[in-house]
C-alpha positions in Angstrom: -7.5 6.3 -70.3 -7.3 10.3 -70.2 -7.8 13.0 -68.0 -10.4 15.1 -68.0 -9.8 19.0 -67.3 -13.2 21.4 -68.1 -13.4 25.0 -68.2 -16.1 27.5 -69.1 -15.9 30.9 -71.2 -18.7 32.2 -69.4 -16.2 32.1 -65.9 -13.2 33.8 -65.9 -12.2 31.9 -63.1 -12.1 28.6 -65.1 -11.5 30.4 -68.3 -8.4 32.3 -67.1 -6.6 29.3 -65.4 -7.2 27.1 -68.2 -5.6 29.6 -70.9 -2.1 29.7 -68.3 -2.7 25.9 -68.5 -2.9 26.1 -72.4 -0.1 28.6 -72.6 2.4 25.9 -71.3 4.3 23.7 -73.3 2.7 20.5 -75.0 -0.6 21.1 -75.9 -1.8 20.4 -79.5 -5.4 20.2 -81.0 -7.7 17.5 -79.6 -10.3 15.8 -81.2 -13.2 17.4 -82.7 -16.4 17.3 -80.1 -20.1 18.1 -81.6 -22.1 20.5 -79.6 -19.5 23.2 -79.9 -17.1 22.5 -77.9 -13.6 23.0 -78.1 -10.5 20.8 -76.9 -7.1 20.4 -76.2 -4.8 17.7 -75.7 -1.4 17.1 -74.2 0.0 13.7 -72.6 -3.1 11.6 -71.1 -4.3 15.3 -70.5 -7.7 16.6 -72.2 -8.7 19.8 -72.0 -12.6 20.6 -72.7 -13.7 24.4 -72.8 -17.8 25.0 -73.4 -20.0 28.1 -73.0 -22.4 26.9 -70.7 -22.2 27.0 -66.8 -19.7 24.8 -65.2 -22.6 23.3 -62.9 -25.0 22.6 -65.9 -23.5 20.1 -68.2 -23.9 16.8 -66.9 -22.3 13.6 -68.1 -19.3 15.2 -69.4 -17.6 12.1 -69.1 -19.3 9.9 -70.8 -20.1 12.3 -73.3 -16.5 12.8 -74.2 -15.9 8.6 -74.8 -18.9 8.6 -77.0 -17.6 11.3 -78.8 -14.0 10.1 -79.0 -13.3 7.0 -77.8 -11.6 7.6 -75.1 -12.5 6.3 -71.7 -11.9 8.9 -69.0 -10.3 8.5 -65.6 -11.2 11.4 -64.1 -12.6 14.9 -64.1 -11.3 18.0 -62.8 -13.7 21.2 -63.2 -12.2 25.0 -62.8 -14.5 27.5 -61.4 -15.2 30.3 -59.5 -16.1 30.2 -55.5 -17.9 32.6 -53.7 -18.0 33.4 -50.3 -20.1 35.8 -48.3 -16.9 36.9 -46.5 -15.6 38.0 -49.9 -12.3 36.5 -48.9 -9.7 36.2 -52.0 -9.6 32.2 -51.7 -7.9 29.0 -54.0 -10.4 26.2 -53.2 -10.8 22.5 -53.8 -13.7 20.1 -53.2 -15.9 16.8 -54.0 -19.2 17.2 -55.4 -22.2 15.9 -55.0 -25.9 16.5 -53.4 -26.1 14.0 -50.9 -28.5 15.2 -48.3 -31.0 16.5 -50.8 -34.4 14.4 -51.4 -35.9 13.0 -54.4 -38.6 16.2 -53.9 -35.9 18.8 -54.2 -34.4 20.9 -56.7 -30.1 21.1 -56.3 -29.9 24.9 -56.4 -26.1 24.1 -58.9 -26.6 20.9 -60.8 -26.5 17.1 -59.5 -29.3 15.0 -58.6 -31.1 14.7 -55.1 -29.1 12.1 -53.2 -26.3 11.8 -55.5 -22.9 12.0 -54.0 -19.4 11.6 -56.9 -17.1 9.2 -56.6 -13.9 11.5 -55.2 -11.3 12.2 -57.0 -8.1 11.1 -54.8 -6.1 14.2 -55.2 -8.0 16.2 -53.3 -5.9 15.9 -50.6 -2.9 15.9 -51.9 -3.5 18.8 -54.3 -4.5 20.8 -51.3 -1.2 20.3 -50.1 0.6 21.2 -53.7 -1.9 24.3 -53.6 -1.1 25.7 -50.7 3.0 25.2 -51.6 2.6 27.0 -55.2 0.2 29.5 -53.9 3.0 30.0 -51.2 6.0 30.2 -53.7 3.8 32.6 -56.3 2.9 34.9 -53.4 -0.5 34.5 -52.9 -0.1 34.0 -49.3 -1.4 35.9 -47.4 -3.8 38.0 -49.5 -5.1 34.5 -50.2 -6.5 31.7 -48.6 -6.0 28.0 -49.7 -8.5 26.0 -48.1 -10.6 22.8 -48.6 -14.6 22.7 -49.0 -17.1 20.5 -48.3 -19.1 18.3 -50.7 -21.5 20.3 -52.9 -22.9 20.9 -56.0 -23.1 19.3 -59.4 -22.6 18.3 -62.8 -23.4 14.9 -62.4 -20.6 12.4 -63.6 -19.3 8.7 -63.3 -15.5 8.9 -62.8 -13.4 10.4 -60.1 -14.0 14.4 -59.8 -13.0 17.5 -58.2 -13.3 21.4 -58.5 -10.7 23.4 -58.5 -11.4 26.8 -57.9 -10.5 30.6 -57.3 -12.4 33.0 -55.2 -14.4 35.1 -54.0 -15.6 38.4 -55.9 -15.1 39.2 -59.2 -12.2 41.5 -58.5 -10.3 37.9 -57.9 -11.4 35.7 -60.6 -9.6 37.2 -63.3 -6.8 37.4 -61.6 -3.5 36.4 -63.1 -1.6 35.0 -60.6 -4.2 33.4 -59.2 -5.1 31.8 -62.5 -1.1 31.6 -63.3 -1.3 29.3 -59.4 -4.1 27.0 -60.4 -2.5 26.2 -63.7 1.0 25.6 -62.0 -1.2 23.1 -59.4 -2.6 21.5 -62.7 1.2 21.4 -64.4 2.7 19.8 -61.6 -0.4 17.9 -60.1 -1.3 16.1 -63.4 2.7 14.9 -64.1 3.4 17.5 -67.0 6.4 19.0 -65.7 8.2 16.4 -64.5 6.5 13.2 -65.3 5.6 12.7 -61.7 1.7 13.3 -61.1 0.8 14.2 -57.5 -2.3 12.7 -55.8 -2.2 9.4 -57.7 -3.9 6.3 -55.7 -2.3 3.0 -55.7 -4.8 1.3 -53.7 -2.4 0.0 -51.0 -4.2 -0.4 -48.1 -4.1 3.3 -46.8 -6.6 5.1 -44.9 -9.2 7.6 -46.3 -10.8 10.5 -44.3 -14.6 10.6 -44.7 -15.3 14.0 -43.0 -18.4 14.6 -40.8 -19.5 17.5 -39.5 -18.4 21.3 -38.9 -18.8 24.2 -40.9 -18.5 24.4 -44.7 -14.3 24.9 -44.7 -13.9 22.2 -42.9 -11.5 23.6 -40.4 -11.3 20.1 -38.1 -10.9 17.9 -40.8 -8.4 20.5 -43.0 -6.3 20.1 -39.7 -5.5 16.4 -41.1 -5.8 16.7 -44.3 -2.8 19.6 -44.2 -0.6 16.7 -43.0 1.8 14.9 -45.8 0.0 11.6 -46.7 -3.3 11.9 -45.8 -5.9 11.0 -48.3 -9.7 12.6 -48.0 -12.6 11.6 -49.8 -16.2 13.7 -48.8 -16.8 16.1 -46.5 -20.1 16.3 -44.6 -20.5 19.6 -43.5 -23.8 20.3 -41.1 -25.7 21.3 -43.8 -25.1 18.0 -45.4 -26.7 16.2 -42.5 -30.0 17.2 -42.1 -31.6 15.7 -38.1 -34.5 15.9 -36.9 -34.8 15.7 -33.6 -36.7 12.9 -32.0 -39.7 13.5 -29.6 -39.3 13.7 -26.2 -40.8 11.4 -23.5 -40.5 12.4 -19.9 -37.6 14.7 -21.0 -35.4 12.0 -23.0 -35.5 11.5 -26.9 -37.7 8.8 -27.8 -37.5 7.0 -31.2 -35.6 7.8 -34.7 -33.6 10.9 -35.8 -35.3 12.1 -39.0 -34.1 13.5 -42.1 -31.7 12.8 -44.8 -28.2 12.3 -42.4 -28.1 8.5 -43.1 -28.5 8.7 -47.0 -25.9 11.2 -47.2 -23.4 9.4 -44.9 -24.1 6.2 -46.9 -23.8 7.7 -50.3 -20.8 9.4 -49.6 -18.6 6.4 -47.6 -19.9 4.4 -50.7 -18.4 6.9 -53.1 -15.7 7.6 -51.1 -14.9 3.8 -51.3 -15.6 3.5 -54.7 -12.7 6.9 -55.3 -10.4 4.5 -53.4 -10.1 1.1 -54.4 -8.1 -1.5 -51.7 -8.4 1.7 -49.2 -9.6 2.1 -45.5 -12.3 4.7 -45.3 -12.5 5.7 -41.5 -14.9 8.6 -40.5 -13.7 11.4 -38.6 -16.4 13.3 -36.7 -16.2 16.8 -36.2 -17.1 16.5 -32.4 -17.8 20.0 -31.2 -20.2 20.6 -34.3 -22.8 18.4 -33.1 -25.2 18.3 -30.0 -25.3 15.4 -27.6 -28.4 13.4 -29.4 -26.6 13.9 -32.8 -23.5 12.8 -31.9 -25.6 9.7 -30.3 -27.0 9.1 -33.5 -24.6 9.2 -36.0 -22.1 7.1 -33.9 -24.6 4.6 -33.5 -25.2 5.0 -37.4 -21.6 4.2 -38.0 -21.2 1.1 -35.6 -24.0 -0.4 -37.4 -22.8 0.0 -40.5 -19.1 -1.2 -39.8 -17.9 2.2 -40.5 -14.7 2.9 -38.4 -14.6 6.2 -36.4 -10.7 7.7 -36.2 -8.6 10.0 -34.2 -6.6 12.5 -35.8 -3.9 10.2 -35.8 -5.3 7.3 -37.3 -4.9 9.1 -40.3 -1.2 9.8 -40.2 0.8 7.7 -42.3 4.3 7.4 -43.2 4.4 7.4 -47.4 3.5 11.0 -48.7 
């Protein structure tokens, strides 16, 4: 099995971390790929660079065993993030559509519905990130932060995006793509032979988050904490309600919309990212009104689906 890392020329967010990445020691040739695409290998480690958008090529995955051989683990795409604040930012996130119907368009690649299977290192790459961003100094100028679920390519395996933001002034950065590279050096085992993030399926719990704004600022406030394992991240816009009619002032019948496709996709997924785990949702309380937090509650009780405190997610191993 190998690793999948992706970059694109056309983003010198992805393109600029992945030539630190390639400047470090290791790397050789990889195996020729039709469609004009280059690659690199080192390790279990594959490198892929194309031309197109990082959203727009779908399948990369299985793509890459039909054209070598090589079954794939997982996926790690590099990109650029952008944020209205214009913050200078080092992001991470799973992807996927969830909330979207089968009538929509995704506005950046995936299909309606769809939610990835999680990488696992999300979490703990957060954590590496914010210590190498730290030790490069990055921090303060920048912010390391988690994001909630969005966006595509669509793939099979375990994926996550790794990216830098937010303007172009910050993309081409050098220590910024010098930081991401040093995550991926460290994170994937390189330097030392110890890879970070990697899930032995013992019984641990995994945060499904629920809820809150797009950062993720309630369920980061876990996830910062050594050992703790996240798989998606619902933000509101994730959970589309409708609001049930009203009858002599009370709600009356079903909440509407998407909300219980994209909970179910993404606990599924999240599962499926963490074999022999505990997925336990963790609801971002203050985020939703009365009659959602009613319905999604209920939602979760019938579906088995454990609701956790903050502390239920503490653990002992790191």
């Amino acid at each position: 099995m190998v690793l999948l890392v992706v970059a694109t020329a056309s983003d010198p967010a992805s393109i600029g971390p992945a030539a630190a990445f390639l400047a470090m020691p290791g790397w050789s040739p990889g195996p020729p790929i039709p469609e004009g695409m280059e690659s690199f290998t080192n390790g279990n480690v594959r490198l892929l660079k194309h031309e197109r958008s990082i959203v727009a090529e779908d399948d990369l995955d299985r793509r890459w065993q039909e054209a070598t051989g090589e079954a794939v683990s997982e996926v790690i795409f590099l990109s650029k993030h952008t944020a209205v604040s214009n913050r200078p930012a080092l992001t991470v996130h799973p992807i996927g559509v969830p909330h979207l119907r089968e009538d929509e368009t995704p506005p950046q690649g995936g299909r309606p519905g769809w939610a990835a299977v999680p990488d696992p290192r999300i979490g703990p790459w957060f954590r590496l990130m914010q210590k190498v961003a730290a030790d490069q100094g990055l921090v303060p100028e920048f912010e390391i932060t988690l994001e909630a679920t969005h966006h595509g390519p669509l793939t099979s395996t375990p994926t996550m995006f790794v990216e830098v933001g937010s303007t172009q002034e910050y993309w081409g950065r050098q220590d910024a793509a010098q930081a991401i590279a040093l995550v991926l050096w460290k994170g994937l085992g390189l330097e030392e032979g110890n890879a970070v993030g990697t899930w032995l399926g013992s019984g641990e719990k995994v945060l499904l988050g629920i809820g809150g704004g797009h950062y993720a600022p309630r369920h980061m406030d876990i996830v910062i904490k050594d050992g703790v394992w996240v798989g998606h991240l619902l933000s509101g816009y994730s959970l589309p309600m409708d609001a049930p009619p009203q009858v002599n002032g009370k709600s009356s019948g079903e909440v509407g919309g998407m909300w219980m496709h994209s909970i179910k996709v993404s606990y599924e997924a999240t599962k499926a990212g963490f074999p022999g785990g505990e997925v336990i949702a963790h609801l971002d309380q203050k985020s939703f009104k009365g009659w959602q937090k009613n319905a999604i509650t209920s939602y979760l009780q019938e579906q088995n689906i454990r609701i956790g405190k903050p502390n239920d997610f503490l653990c002992t191993n790191t």
